[in-house]
MDAnalysis code that builds the backbone (N, CA, C; Angstrom):
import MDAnalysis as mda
import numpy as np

u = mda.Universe.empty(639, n_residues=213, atom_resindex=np.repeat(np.arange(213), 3), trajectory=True)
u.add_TopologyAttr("name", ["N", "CA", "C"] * 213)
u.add_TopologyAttr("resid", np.arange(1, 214))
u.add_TopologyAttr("resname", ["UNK", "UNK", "UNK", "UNK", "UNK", "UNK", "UNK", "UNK", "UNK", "UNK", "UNK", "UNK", "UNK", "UNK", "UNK", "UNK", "UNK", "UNK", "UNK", "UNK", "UNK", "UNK", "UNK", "UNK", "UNK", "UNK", "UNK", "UNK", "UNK", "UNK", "UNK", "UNK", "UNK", "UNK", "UNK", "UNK", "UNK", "UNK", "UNK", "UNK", "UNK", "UNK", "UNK", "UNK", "UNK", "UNK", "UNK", "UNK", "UNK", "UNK", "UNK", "UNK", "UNK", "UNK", "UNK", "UNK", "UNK", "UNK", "UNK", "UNK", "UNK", "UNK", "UNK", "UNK", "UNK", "UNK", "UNK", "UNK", "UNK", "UNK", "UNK", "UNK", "UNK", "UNK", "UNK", "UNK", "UNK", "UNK", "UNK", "UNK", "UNK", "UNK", "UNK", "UNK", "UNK", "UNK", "UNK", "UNK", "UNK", "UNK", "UNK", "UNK", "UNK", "UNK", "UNK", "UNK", "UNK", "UNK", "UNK", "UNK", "UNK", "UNK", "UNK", "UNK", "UNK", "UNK", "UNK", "UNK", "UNK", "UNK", "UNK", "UNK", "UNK", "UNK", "UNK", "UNK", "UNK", "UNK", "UNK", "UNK", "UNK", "UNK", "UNK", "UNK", "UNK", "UNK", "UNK", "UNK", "UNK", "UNK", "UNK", "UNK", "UNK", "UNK", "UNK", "UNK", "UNK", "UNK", "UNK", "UNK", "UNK", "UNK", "UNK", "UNK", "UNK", "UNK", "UNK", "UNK", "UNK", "UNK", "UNK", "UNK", "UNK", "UNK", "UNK", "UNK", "UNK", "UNK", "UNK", "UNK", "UNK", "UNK", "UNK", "UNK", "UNK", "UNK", "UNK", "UNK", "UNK", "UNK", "UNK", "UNK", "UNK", "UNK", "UNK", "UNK", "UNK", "UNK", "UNK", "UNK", "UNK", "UNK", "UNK", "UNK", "UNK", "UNK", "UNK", "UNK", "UNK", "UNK", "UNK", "UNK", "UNK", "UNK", "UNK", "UNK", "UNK", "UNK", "UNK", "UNK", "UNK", "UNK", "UNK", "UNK", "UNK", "UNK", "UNK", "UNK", "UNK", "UNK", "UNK", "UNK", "UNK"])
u.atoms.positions = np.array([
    [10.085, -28.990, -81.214],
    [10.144, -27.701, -81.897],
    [8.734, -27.188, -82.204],
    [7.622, -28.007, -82.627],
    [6.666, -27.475, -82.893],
    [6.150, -27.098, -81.661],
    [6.300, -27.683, -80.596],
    [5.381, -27.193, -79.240],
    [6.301, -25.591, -78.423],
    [7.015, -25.568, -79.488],
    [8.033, -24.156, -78.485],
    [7.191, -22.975, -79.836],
    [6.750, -23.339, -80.890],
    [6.621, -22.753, -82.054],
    [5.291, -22.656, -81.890],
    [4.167, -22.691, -81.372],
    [2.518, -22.686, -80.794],
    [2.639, -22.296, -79.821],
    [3.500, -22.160, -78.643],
    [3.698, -21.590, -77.305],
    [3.848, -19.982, -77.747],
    [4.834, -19.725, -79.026],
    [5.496, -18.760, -79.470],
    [4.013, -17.824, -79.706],
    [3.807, -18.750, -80.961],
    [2.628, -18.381, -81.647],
    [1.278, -17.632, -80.572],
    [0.845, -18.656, -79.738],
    [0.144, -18.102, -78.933],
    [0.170, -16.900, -78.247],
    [1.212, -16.782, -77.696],
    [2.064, -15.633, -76.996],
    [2.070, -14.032, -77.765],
    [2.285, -14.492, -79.208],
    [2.229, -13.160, -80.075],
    [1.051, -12.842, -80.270],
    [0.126, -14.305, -80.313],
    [-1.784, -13.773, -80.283],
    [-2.286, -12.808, -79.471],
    [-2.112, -13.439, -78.255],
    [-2.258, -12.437, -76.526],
    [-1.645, -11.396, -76.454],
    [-0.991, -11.193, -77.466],
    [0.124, -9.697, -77.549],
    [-0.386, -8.596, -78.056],
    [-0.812, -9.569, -79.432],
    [-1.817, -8.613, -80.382],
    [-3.273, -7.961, -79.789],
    [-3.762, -8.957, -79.446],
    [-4.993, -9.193, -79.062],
    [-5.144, -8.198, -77.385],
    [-3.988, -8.180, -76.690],
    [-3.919, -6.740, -75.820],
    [-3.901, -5.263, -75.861],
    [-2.858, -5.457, -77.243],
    [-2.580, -4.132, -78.479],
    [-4.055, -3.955, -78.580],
    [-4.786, -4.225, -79.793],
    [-5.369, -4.132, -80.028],
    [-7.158, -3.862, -79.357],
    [-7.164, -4.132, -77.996],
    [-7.720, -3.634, -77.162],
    [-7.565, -2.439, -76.202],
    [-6.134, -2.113, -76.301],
    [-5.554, -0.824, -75.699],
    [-5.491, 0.330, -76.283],
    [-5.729, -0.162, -77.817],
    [-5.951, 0.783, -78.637],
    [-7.661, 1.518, -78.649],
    [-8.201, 0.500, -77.885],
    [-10.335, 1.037, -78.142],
    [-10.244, 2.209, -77.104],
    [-9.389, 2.500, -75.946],
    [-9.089, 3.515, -74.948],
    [-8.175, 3.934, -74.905],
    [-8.219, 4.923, -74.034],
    [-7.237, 6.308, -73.971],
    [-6.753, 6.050, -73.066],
    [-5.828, 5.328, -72.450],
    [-4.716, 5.200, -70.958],
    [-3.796, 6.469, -70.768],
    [-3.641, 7.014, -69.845],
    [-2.448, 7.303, -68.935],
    [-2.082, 7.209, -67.954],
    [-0.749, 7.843, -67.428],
    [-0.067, 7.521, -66.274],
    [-0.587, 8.797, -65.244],
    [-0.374, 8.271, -64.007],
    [-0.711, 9.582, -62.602],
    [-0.507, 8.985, -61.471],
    [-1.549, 9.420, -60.876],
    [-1.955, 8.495, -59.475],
    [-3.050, 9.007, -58.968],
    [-3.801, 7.592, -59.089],
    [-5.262, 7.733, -59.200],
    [-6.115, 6.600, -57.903],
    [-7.130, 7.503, -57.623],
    [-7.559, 6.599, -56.442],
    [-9.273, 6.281, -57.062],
    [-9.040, 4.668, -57.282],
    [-9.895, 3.959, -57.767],
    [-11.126, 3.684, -57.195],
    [-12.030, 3.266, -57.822],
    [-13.545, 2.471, -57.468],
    [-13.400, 2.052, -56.016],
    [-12.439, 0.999, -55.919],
    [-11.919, 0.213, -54.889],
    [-11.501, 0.552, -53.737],
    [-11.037, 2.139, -54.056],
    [-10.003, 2.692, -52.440],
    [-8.944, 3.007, -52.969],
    [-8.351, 1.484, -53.973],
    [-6.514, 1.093, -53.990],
    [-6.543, 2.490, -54.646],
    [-4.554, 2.839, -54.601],
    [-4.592, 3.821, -55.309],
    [-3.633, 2.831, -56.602],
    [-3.486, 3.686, -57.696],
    [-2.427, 2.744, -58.642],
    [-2.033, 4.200, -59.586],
    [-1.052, 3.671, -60.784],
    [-0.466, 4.792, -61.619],
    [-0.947, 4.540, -62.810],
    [-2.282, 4.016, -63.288],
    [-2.487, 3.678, -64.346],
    [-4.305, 3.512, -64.453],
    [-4.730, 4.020, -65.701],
    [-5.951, 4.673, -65.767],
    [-6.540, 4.836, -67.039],
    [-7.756, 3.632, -67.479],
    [-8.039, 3.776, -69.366],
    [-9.580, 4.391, -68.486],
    [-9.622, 5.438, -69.715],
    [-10.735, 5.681, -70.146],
    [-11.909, 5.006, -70.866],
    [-12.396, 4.503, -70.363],
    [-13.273, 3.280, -70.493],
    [-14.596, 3.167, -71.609],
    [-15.053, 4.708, -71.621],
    [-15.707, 5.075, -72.081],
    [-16.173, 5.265, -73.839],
    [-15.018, 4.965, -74.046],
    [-14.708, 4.473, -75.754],
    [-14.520, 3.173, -76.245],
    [-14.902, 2.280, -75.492],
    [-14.499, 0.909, -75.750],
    [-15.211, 0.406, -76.803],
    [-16.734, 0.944, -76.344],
    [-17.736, 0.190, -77.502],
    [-17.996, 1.148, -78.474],
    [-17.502, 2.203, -78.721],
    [-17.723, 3.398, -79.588],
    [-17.602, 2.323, -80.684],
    [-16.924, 1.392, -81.413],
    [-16.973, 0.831, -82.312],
    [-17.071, -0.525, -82.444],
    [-18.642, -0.612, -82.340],
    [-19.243, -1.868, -81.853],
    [-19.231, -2.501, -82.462],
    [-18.551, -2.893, -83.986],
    [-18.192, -4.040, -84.581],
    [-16.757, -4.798, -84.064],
    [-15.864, -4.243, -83.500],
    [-14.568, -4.546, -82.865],
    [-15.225, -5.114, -82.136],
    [-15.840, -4.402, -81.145],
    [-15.833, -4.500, -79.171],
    [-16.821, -6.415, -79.637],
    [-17.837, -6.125, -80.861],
    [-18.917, -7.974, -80.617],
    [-17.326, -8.853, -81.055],
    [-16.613, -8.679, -81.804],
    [-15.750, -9.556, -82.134],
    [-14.757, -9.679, -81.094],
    [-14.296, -9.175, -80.186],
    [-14.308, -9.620, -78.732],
    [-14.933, -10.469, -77.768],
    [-16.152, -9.588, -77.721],
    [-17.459, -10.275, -77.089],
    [-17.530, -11.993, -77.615],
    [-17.447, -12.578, -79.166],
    [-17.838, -13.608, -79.490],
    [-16.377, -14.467, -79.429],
    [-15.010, -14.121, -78.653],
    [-13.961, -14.731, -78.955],
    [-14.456, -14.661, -77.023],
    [-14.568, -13.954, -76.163],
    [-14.632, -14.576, -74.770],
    [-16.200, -15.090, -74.598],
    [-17.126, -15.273, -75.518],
    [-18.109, -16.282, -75.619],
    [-18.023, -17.742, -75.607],
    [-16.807, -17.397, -76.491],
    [-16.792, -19.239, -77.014],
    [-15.791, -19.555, -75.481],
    [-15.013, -18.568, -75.013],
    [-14.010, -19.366, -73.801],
    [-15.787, -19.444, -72.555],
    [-15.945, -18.823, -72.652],
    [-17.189, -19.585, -71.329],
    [-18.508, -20.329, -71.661],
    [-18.818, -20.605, -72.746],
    [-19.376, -21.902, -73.714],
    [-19.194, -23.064, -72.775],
    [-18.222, -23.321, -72.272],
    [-17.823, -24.579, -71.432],
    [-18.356, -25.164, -69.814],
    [-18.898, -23.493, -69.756],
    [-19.476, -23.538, -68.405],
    [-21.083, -23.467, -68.331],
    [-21.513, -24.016, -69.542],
    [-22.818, -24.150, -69.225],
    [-23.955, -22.764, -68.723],
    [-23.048, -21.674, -69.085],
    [-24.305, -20.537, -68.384],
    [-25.232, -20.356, -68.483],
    [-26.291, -19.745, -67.879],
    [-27.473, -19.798, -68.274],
    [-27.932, -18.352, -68.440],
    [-27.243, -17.746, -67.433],
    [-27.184, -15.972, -67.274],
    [-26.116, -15.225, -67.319],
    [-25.578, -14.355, -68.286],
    [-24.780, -13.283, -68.192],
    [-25.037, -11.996, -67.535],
    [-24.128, -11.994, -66.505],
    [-24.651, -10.504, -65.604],
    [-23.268, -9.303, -65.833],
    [-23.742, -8.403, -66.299],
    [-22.567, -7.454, -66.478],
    [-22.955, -6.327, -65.049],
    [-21.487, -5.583, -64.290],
    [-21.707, -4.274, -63.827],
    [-22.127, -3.325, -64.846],
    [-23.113, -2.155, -64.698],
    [-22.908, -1.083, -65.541],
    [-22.089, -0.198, -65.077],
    [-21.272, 0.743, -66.020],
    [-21.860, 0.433, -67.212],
    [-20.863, -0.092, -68.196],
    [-19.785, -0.041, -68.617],
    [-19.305, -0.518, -69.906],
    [-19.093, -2.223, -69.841],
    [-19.162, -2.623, -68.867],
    [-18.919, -3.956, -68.599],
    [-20.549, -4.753, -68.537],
    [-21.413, -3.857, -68.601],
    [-22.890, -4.725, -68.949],
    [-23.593, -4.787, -70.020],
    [-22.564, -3.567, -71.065],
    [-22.558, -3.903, -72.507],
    [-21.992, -5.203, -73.178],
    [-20.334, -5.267, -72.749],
    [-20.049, -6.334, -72.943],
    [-20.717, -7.708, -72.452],
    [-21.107, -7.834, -71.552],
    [-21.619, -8.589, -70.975],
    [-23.183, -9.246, -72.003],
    [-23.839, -7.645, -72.662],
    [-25.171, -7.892, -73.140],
    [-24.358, -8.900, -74.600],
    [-23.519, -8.335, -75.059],
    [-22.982, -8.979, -76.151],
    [-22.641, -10.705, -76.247],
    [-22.225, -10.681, -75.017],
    [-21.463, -12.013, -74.847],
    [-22.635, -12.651, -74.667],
    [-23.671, -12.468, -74.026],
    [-25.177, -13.118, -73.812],
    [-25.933, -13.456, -75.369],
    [-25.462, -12.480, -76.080],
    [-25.999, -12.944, -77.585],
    [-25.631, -13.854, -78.115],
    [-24.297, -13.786, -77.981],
    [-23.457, -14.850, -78.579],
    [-23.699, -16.187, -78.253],
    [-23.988, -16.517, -76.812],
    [-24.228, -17.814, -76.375],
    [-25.646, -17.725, -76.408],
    [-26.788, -16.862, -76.474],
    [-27.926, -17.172, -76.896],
    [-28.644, -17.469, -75.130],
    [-28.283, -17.290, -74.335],
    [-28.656, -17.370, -72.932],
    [-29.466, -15.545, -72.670],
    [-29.685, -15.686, -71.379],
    [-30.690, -14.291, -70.539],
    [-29.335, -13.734, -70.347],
    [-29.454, -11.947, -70.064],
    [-28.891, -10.929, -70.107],
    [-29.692, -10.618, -68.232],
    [-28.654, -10.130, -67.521],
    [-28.872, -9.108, -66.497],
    [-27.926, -8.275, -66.309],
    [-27.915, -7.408, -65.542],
    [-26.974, -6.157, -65.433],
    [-26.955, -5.987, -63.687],
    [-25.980, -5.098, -63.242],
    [-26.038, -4.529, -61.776],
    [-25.598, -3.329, -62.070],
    [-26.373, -2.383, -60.682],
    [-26.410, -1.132, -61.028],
    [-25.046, -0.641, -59.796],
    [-24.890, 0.629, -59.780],
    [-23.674, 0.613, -58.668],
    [-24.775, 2.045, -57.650],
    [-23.932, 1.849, -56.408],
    [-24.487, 2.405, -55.600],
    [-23.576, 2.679, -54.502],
    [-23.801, 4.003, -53.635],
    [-22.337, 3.768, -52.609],
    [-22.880, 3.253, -51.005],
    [-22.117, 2.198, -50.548],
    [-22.382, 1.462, -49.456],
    [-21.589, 2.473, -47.951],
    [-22.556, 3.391, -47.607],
    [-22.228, 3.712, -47.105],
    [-22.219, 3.517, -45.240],
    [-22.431, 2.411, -45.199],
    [-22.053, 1.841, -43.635],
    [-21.040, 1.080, -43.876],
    [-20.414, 0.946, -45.501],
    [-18.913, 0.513, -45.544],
    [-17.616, 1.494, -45.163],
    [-16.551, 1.476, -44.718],
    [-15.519, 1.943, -44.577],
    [-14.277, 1.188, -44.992],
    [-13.444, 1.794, -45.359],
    [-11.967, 1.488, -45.619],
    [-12.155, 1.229, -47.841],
    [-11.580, -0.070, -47.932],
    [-11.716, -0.303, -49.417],
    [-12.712, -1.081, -49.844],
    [-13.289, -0.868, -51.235],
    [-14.480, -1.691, -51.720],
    [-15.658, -0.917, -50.812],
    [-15.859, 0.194, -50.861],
    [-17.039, 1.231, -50.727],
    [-18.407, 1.478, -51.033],
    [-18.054, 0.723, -52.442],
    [-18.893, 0.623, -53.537],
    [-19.630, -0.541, -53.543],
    [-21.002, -0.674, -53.571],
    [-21.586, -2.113, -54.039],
    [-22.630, -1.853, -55.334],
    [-23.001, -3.339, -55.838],
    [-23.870, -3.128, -56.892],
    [-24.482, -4.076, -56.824],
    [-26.144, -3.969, -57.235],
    [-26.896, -4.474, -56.671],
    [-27.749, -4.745, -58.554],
    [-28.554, -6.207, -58.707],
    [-29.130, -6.447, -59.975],
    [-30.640, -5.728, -59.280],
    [-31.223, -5.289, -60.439],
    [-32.714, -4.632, -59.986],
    [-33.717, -5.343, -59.951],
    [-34.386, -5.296, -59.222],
    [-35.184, -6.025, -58.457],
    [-36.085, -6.780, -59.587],
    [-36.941, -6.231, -60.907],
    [-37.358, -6.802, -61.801],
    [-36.647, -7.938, -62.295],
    [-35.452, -8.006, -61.912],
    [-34.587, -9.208, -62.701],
    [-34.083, -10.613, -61.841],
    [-34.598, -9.943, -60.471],
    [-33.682, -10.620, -59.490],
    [-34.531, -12.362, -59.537],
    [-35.703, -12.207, -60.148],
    [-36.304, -13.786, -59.769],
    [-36.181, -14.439, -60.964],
    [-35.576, -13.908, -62.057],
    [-35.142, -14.168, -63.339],
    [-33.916, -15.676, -63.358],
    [-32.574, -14.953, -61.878],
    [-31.414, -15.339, -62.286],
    [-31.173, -16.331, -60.775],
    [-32.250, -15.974, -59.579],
    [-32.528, -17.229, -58.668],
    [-32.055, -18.657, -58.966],
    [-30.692, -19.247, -58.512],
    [-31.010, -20.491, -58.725],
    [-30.212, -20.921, -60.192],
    [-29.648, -19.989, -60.955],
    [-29.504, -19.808, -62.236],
    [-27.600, -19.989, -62.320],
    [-26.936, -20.360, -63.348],
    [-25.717, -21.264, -63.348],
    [-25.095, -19.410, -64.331],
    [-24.445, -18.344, -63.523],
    [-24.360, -17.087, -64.003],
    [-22.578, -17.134, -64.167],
    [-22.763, -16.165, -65.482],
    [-21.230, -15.818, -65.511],
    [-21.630, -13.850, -65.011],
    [-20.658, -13.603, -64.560],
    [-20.207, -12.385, -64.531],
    [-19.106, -11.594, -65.051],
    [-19.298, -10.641, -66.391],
    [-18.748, -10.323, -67.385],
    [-18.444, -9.258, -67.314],
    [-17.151, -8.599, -67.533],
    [-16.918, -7.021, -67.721],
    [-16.105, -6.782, -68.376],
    [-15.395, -5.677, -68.402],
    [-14.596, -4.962, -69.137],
    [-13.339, -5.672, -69.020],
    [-12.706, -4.281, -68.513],
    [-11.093, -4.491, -67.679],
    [-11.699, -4.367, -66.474],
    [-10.861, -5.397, -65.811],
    [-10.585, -5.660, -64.266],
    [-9.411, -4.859, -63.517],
    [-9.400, -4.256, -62.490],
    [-8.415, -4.020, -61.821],
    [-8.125, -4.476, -60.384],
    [-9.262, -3.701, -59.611],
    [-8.704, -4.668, -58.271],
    [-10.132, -5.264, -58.055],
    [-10.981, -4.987, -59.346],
    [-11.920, -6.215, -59.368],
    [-13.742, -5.472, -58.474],
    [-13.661, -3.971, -58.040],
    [-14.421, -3.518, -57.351],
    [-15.409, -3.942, -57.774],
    [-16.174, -3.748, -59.132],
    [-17.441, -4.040, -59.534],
    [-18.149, -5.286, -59.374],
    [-16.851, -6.504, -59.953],
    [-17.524, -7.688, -60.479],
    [-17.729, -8.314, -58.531],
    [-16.579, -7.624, -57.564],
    [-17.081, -8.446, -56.160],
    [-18.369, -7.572, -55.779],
    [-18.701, -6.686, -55.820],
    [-20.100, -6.282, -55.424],
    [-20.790, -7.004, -56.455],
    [-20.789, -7.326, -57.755],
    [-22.200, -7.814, -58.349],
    [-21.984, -9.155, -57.822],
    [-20.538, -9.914, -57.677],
    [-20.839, -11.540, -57.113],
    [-21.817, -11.764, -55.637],
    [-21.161, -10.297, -54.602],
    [-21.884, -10.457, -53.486],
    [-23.536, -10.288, -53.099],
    [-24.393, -9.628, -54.767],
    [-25.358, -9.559, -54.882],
    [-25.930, -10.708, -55.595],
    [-25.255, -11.477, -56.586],
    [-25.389, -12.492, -56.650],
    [-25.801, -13.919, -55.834],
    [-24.612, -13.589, -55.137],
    [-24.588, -14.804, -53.849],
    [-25.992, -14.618, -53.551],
    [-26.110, -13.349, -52.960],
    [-26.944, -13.319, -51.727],
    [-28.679, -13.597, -52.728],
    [-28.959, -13.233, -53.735],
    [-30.261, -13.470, -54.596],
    [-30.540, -14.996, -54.782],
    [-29.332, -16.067, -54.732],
    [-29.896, -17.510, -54.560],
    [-29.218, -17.760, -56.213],
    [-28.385, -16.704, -56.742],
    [-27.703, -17.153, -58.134],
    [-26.483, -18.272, -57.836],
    [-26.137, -18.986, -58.863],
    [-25.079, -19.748, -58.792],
    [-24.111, -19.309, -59.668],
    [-23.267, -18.425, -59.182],
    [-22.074, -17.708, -60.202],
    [-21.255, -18.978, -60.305],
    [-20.905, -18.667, -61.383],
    [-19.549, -19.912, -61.832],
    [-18.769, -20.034, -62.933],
    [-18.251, -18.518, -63.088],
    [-17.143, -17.967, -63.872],
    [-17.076, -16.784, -63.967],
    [-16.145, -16.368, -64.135],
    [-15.767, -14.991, -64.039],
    [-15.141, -14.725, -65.768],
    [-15.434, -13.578, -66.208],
    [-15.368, -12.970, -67.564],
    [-14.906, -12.085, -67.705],
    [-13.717, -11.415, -68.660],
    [-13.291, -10.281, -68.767],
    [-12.109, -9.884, -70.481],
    [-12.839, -8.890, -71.008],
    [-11.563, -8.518, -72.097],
    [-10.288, -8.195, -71.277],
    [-9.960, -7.962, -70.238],
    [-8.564, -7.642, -69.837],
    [-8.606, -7.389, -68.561],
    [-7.684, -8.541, -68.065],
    [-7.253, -8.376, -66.424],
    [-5.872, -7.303, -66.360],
    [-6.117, -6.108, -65.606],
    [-4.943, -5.784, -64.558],
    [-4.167, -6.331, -63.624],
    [-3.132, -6.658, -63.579],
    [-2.767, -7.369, -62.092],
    [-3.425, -8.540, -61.987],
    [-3.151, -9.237, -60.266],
    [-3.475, -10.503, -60.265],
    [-4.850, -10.451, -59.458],
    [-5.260, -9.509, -59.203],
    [-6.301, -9.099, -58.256],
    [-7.409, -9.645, -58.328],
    [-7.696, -9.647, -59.639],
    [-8.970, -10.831, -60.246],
    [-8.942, -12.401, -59.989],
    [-7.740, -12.423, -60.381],
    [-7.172, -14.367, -60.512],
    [-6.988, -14.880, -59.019],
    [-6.583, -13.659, -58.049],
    [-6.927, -14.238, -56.324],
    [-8.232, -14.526, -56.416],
    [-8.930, -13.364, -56.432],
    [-10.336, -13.432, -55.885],
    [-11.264, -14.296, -56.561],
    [-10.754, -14.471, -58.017],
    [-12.059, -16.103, -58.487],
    [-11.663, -17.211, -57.504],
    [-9.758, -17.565, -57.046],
    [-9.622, -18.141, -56.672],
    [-10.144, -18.814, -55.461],
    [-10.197, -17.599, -55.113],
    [-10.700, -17.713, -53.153],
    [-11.980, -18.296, -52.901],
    [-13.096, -17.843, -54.416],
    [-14.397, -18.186, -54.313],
    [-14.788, -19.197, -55.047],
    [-13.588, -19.692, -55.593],
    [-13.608, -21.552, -56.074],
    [-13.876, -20.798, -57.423],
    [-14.139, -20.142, -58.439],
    [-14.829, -19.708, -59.626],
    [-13.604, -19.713, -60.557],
    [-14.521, -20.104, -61.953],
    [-13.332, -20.230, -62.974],
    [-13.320, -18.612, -63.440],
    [-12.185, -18.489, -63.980],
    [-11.755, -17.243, -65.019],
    [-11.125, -17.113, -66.078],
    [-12.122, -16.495, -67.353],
    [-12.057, -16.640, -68.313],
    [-11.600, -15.001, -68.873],
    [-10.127, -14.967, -69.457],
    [-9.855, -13.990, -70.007],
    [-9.002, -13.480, -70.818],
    [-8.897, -12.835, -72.174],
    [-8.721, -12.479, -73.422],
    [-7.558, -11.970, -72.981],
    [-7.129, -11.386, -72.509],
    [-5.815, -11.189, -72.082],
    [-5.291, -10.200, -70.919],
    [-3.969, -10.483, -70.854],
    [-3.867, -9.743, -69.101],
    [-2.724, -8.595, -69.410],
    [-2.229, -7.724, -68.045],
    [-0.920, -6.952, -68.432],
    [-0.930, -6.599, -66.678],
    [0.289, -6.251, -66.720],
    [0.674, -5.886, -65.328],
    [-0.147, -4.498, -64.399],
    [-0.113, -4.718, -63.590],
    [-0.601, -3.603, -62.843],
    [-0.417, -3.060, -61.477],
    [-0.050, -1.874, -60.993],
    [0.075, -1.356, -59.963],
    [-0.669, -1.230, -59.029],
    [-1.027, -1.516, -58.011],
    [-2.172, -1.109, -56.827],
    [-1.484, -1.674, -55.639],
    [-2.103, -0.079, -54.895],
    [-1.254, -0.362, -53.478],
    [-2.933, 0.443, -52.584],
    [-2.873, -0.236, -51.184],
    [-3.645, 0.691, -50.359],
    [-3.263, 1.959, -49.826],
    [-3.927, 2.828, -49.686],
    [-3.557, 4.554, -49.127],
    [-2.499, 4.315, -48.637],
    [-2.330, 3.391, -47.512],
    [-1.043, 3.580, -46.520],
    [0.129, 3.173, -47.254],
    [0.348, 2.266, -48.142],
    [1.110, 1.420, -48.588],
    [1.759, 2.340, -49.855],
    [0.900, 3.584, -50.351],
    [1.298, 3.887, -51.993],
    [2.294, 4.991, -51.860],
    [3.315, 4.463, -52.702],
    [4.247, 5.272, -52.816],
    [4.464, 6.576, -53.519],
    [3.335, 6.704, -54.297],
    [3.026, 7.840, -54.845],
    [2.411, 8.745, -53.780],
    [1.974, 8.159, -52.680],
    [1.160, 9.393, -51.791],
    [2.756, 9.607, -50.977],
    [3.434, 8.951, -50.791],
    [4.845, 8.972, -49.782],
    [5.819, 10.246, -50.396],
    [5.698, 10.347, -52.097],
    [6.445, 11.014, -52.757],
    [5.671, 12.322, -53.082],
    [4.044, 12.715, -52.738],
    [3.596, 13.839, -52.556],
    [2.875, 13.688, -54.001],
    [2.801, 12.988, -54.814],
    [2.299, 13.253, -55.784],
    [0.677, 13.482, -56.110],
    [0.351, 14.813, -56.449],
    [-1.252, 14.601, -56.397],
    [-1.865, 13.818, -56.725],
    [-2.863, 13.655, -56.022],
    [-4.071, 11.928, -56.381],
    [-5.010, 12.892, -56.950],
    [-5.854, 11.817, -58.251],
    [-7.082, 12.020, -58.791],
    [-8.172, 11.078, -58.125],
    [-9.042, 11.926, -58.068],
    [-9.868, 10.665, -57.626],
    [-10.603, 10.502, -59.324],
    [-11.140, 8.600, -59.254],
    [-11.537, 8.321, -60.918],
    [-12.232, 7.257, -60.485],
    [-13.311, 6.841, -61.548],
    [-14.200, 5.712, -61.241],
    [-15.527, 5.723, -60.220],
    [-15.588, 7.078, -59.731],
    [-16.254, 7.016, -58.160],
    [-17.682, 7.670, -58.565],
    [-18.133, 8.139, -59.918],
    [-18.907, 8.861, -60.030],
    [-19.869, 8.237, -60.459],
])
C-alpha cells in the first residue's frame, strides 16, 4: 500500500509541476508549422516563461539537482529562452555557461532546416568538456539536435539532455539513438506529423508558420 501511495503521490507532483509550468505561457490550438518542418496543433508562447524569474530559477534548481549526477562540466543552452534556462541551471551546479545561436542551413532541405552553432569565442572553452544541453520545452527537439550536432563536431562530450517539459516522445527517441541520458521535469502528449502525413493540411486547415524567425 505504501508503494501504490508514493507512485500516487509522485504522479500528482508531475501533475502539478506541469500545471504549473503551463501556466508561465500562453498555449493554443491551430496548425502550426514548426522550427523543425513537423507540422502539429499545439503552440506555447515561449516568450513569457522567464518574465518571472523567481518561478522559472526554482525550476532551473529542481532540474539542477536531476543532472548533478552526471558530472557536467558545461551547460549549453539554444537561444533563446532555453539558454536562459540553461544560464540558470549552470548557477545552480556552479559549472561554465555556453549558449548556441540559430541560423538557417540552407543547403539543408526537407525537416530540421535549422542549425545552431556555439560562437566561436566559446568554442575552445567546452572542447573535450563532459556538456549537458538544456532548454525549455522540447518538441520535435529542432534546437537541442542542431546544438548536439555542433557540439559533436567542436570535440564536446555531450552527456545528457535537459528540459522543463518534453512534448511527445521525440526527445526520448533521439537521446536514445545517441546513447544520452534525459533529464526532465515533466512531459505531456503531443501531436507532430510531417507535411505529407498531417491531417490538418488533408482537412484544408490554414497553417501558421511559428518558431522560424
Amino acid at each position: 500500500m505504501w508503494h501504490i501511495a508514493a507512485v500516487a503521490a509522485d504522479a500528482e507532483r508531475a501533475i502539478g509541476m506541469k500545471e504549473h509550468l503551463l501556466s508561465l505561457v500562453q498555449g493554443r490550438q491551430g496548425h502550426f508549422k514548426l522550427e523543425s518542418g513537423h507540422h502539429g496543433d499545439l503552440w506555447f508562447q515561449l516568450e513569457t516563461l522567464c518574465l518571472n524569474s523567481s518561478e522559472i530559477r526554482t525550476f532551473a534548481g529542481q532540474l539542477a539537482a536531476r543532472l548533478k549526477q552526471h558530472d557536467v562540466e558545461v551547460v549549453c543552452g539554444p537561444l533563446v529562452e532555453g539558454a536562459f534556462v540553461a544560464l540558470l541551471v549552470s548557477l545552480e551546479l556552479g559549472c561554465d555557461f555556453a549558449y548556441a545561436e540559430r541560423f538557417v542551413d540552407t543547403s539543408h532541405e526537407g525537416l530540421f532546416p535549422v542549425g545552431y552553432r556555439v560562437p566561436e569565442a566559446l568554442q575552445r572553452a567546452i572542447k573535450g568538456k563532459r556538456v549537458a544541453i538544456v532548454n525549455d520545452f522540447i518538441s520535435a527537439g529542432s534546437a537541442v539536435r542542431g546544438t548536439y550536432a555542433d557540439l559533436k563536431a567542436l570535440g564536446a562530450s555531450v552527456v545528457v539532455i535537459g528540459a522543463l517539459l518534453a512534448l511527445g516522445d521525440a526527445i526520448a527517441e533521439f537521446a536514445a539513438k545517441q546513447g544520452l541520458a534525459l533529464e526532465l521535469l515533466a512531459r505531456m502528449p503531443n501531436n507532430l506529423w510531417t507535411p505529407s502525413e498531417c491531417p490538418l493540411c488533408a482537412a484544408g486547415t490554414p497553417l501558421e508558420i511559428v518558431g522560424t524567425s
